[in-house]
MARBA-3410 file (N, C-alpha, C, O; in Angstrom, 1 decimal):
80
-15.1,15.9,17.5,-13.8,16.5,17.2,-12.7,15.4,17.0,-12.1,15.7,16.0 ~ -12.3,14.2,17.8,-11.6,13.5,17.8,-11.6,13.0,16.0,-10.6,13.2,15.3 ~ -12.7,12.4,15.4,-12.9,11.9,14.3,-12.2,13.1,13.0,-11.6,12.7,12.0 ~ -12.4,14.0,13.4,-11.7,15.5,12.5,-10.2,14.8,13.0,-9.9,13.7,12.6 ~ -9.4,15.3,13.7,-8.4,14.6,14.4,-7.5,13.3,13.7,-6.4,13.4,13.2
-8.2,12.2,13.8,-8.3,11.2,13.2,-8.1,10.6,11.5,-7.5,9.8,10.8 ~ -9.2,11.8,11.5,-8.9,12.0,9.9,-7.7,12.6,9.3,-7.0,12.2,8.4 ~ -7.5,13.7,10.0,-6.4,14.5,9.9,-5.1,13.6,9.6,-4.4,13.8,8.6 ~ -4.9,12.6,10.5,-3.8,11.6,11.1,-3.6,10.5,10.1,-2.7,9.7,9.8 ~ -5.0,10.6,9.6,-5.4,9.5,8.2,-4.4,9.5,6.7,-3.8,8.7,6.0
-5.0,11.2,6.9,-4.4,11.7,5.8,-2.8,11.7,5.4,-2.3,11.4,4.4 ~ -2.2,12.5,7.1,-1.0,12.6,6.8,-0.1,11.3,7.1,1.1,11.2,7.0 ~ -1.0,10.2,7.4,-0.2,9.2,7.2,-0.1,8.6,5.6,0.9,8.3,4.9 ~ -1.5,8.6,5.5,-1.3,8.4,3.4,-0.5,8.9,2.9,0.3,8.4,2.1 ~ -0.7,10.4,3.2,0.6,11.0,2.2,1.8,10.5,2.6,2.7,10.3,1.7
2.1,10.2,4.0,3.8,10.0,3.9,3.8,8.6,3.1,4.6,8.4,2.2 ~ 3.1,7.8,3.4,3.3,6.5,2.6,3.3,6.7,1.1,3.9,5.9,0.3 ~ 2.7,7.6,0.7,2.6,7.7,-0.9,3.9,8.4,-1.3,4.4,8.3,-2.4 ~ 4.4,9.1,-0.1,5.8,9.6,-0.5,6.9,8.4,-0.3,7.9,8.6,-0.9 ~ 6.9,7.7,0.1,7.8,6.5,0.7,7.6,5.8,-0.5,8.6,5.3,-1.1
6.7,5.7,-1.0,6.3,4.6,-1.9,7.0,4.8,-3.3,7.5,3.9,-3.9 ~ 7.1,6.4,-3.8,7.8,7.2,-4.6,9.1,6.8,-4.7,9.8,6.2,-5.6 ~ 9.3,7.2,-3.5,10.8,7.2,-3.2,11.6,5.8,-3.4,12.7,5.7,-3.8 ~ 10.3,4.7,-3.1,11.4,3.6,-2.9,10.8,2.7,-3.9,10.9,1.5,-3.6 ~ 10.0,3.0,-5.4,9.6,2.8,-6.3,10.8,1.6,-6.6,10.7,0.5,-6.0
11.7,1.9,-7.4,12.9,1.1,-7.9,13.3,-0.1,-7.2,13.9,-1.1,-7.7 ~ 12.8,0.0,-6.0,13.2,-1.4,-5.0,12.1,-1.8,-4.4,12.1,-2.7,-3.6 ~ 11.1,-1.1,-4.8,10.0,-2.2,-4.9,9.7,-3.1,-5.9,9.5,-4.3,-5.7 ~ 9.8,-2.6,-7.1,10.1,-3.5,-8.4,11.0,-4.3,-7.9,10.2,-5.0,-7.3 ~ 12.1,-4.6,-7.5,13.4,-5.6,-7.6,12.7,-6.8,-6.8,12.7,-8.0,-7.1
11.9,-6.3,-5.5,11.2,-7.8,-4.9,10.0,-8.0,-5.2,9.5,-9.2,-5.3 ~ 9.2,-6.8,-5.5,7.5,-6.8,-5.6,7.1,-7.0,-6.9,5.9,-7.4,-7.0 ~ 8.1,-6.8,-8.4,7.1,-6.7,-9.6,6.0,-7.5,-9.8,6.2,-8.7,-9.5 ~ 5.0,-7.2,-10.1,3.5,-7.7,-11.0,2.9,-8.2,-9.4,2.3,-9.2,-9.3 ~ 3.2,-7.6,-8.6,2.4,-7.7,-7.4,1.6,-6.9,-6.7,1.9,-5.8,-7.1
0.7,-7.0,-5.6,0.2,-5.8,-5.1,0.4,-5.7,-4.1,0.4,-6.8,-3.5 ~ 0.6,-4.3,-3.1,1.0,-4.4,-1.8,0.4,-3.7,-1.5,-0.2,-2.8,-2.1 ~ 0.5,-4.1,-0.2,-0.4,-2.9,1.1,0.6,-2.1,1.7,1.4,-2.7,2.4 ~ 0.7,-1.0,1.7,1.6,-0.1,2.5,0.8,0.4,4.1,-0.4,0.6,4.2 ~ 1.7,0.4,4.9,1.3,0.8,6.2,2.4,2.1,7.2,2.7,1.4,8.1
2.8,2.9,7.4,3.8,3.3,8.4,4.8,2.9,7.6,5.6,2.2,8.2 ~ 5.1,3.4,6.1,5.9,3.2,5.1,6.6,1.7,5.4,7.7,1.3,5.7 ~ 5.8,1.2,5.3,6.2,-0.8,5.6,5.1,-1.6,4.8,3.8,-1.5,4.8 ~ 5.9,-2.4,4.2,4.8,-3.4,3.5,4.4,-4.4,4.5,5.1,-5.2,5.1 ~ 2.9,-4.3,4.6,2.4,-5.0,5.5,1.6,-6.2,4.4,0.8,-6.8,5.1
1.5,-6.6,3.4,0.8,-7.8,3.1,1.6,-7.2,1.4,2.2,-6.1,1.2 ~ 1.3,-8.4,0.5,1.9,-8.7,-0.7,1.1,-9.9,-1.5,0.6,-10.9,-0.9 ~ 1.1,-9.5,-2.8,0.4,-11.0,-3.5,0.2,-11.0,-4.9,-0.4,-10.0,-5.4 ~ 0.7,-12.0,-5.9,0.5,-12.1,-7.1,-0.9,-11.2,-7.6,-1.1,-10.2,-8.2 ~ -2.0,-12.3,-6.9,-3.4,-11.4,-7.7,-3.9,-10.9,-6.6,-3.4,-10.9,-5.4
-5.4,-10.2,-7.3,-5.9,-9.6,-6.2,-6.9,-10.2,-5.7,-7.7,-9.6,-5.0 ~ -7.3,-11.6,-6.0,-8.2,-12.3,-5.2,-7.4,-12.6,-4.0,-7.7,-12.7,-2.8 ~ -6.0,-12.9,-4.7,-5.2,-13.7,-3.0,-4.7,-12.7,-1.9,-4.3,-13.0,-0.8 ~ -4.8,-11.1,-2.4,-4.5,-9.9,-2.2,-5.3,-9.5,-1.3,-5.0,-9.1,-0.2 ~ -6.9,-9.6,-1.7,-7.9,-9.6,-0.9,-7.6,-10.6,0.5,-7.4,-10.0,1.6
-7.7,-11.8,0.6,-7.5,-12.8,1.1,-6.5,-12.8,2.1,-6.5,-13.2,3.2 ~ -5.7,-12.3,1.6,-4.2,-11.7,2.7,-4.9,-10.7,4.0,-5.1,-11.0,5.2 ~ -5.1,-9.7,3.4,-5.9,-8.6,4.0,-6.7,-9.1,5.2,-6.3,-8.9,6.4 ~ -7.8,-9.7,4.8,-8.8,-10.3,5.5,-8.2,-11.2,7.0,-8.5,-11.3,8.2 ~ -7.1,-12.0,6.0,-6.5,-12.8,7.1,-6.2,-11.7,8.4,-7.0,-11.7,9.4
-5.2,-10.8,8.1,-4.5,-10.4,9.1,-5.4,-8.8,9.4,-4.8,-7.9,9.9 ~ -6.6,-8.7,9.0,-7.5,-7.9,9.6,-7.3,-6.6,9.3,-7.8,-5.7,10.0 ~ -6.2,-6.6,8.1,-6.0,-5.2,7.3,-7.1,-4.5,6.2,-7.2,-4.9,5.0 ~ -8.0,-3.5,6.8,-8.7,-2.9,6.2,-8.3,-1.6,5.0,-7.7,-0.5,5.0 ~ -9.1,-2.5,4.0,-8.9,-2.0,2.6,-8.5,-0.9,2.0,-7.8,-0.6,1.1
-9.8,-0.1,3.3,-9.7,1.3,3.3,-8.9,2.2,4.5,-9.2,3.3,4.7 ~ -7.8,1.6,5.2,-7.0,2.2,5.9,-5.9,2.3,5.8,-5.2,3.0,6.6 ~ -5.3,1.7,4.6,-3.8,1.3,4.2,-3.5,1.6,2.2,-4.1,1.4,1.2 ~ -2.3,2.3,2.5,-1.9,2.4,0.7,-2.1,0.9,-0.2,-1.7,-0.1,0.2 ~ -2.6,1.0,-1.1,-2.7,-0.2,-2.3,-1.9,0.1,-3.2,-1.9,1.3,-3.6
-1.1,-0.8,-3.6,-0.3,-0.3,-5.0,-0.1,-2.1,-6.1,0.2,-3.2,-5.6 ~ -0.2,-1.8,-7.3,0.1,-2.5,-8.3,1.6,-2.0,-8.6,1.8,-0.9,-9.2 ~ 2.6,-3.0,-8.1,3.8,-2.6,-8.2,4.5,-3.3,-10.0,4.7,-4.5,-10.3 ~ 4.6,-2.2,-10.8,4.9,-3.2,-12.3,6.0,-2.3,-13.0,5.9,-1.0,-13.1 ~ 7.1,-2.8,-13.5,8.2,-2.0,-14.6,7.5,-1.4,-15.6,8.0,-0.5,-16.3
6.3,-1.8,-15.8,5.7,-1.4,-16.9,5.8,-0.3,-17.0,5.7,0.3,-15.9 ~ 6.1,0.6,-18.3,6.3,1.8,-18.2,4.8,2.8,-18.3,4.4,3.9,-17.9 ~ 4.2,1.5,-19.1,2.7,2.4,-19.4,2.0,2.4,-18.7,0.9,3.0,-18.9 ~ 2.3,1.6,-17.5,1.1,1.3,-16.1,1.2,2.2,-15.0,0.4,2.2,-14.1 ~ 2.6,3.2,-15.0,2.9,4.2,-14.0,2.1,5.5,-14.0,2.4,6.4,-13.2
END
């Protein structure tokens, strides 16, 4: 039951981050463009030009790949 739970806590934490992320689009461009971040508890918890050094960040500070938002932050209009 806990793991149902868990999941549950998973989820609605992604979604608030994917909402935060929305929201605060425009001023992530202004420090982040052509970069990728990891979102956490609506906080950027790691950052990096590519995604080999992106990966490499992660690993450092024991942020798993699959527990945290990823985003390619770009002005591009055609990349949104």
């Amino acid at each position: 039951m806990s793991v149902v739970l868990d999941d549950e806590n998973y989820l609605k934490g992604i979604l608030k981050d994917n909402e935060w992320l929305h929201s605060n689009y425009r001023k992530l461009i202004e420090k982040y463009n052509n970069q990728y971040i990891a979102i956490k508890g609506q906080d950027i918890k790691a950052n990096a030009n590519t995604l080999d050094e992106f990966k490499a960040i992660l690993k450092q500070n024991n942020l798993d790949f699959d527990m945290i938002l990823v985003e390619h932050i770009t002005n591009d209009k055609e990349c949104r």
